[in-house]
N, C-alpha and C positions, 0 to 999 in steps of 0.2 A: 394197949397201944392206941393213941389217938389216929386221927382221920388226917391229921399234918406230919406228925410222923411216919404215916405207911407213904402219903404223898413225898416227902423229900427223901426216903430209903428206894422208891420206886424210882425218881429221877436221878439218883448216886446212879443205880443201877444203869439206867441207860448211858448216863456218858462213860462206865468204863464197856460197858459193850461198843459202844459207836470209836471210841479210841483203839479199841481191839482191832477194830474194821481197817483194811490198808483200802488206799488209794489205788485202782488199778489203773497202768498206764495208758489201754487201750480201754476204749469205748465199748459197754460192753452191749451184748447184740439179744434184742427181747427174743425169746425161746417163741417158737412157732410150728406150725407145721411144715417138714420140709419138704423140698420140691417133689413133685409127683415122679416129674423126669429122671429116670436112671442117671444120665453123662451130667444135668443139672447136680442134682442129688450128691454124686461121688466126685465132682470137680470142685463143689461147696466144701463136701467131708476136709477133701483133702487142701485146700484153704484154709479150713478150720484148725489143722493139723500145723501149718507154716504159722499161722496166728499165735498159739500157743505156746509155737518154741520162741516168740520171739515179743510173748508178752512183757519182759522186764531189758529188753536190746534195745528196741527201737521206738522212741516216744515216740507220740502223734506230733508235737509239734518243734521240732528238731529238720525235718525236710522231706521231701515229697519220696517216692519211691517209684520205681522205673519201674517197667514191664515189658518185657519181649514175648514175641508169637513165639508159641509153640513149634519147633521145626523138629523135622526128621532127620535120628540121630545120626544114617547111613546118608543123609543130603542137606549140612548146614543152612544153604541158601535156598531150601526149601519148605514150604509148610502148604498147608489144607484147610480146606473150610474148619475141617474137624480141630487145626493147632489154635486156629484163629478164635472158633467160637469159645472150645475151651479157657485159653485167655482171657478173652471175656469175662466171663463167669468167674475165675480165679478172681482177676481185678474186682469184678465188683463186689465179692465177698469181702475183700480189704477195702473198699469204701463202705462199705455196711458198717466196718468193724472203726472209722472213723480216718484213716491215712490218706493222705492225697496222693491221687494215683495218677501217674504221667504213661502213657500209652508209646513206648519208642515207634516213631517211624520211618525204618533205617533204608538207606539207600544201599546197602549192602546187606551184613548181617551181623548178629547180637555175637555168635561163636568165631573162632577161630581155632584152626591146629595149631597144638603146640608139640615141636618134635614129631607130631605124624600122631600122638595117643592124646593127648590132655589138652583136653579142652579148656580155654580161657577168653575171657572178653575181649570181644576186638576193639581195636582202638578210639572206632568211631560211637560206641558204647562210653569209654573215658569221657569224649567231648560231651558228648551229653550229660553224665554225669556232674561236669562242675557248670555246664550250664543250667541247669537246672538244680544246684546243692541237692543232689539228691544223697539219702543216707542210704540205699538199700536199691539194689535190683533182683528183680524176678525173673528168672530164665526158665527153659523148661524143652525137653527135649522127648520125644516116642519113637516108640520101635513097632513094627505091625510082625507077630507071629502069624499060624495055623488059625488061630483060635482067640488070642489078645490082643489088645493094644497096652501096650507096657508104657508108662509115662512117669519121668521122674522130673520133681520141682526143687528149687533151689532158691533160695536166697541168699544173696553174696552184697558182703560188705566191699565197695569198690576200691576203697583206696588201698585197702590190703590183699584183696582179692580173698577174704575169710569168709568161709558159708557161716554161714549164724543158721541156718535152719534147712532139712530138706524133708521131701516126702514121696515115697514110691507108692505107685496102687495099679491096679492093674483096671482094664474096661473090656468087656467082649467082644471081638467081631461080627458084632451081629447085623444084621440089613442096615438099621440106621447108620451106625458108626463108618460100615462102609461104604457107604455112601460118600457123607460126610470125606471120608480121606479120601474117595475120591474126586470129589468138586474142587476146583481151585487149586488142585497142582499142581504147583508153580516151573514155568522152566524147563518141563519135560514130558514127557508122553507115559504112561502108566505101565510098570512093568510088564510086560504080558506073561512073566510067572506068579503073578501077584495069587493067591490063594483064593479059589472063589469055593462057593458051596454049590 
């Protein structure tokens, strides 16, 4: 076998490998070392997770994507340093991963009751929504045990109000964290049965 023949069977070869290759719809994110920070760390993870389910739903360039603070699932119109930063961090792992992220901030709040149990976007969430064509919001709601901070995230499609993605993970109550939930407690004075160590 000549030296043009191994040459033009080696280039067949590459373009059905490169044709084999899909297109992925999100950007995808160089492998690094990840954050030292524990709440960095597993607020990334769990980004990572919403990314994933939601890498063939929502192109990059299709419209921007909303994002609500973190609040406390027992005080809608509430959140904490700790809702606040974690949002943060959420968002910025979806602009890592390429999505433009719109930051709501709402004069009320992202929740509402519905019937007294189910939870659904408040209206003032809507307005924003077709002001900004957005395809997708990020909501995200905690609970503080003994021992945890329970945190669930959601992404919902608004015009039908359809989750496309969610992810539960739990963080520990440990000094930082509680700290954290307690700086910036919106609207109210701190339980005084709150679980201390």
């Amino acid at each position: 076998m000549t030296i043009r023949t191994l040459w033009v069977a080696a280039s067949l070869l590459g373009c059905l490998v490169l044709q084999g290759c899909g297109v992925s719809p999100t950007r995808s994110i160089e492998a690094g070392a990840p954050p030292s920070n524990p709440l960095v760390r597993e607020n990334y993870r769990a980004a990572e997770s919403l990314l994933a389910q939601l890498r063939y739903r929502l192109p990059l360039k299709r419209g921007a994507i909303l994002i609500g603070t973190l609040v406390n699932t027992d005080a809608l119109d509430r959140s904490s340093t700790f809702g606040r930063i974690t949002t943060d961090q959420i968002s910025a792992r979806f602009t890592m991963a390429g999505y433009p992220m719109v930051e709501m901030k709402l004069r009320n709040r992202a929740y509402m009751l519905k019937d007294q149990a189910e939870l659904m976007l408040s209206r003032e969430v809507g307005e924003l929504v077709t002001s900004h064509n957005a395809q997708a919001v990020v909501v995200g709601t905690y609970a503080v045990s003994r021992d945890q901070v329970y945190i669930n995230l959601k992404v919902i499609q608004p015009q039908r109000g359809i989750v496309l993605a969610a992810h539960d993970y739990t963080l520990p109550l440990n000094d930082e964290n509680r700290l954290l939930l307690l700086r910036g407690w919106r609207n109210t004075a701190w339980p005084a049965t709150y679980p201390a160590r």
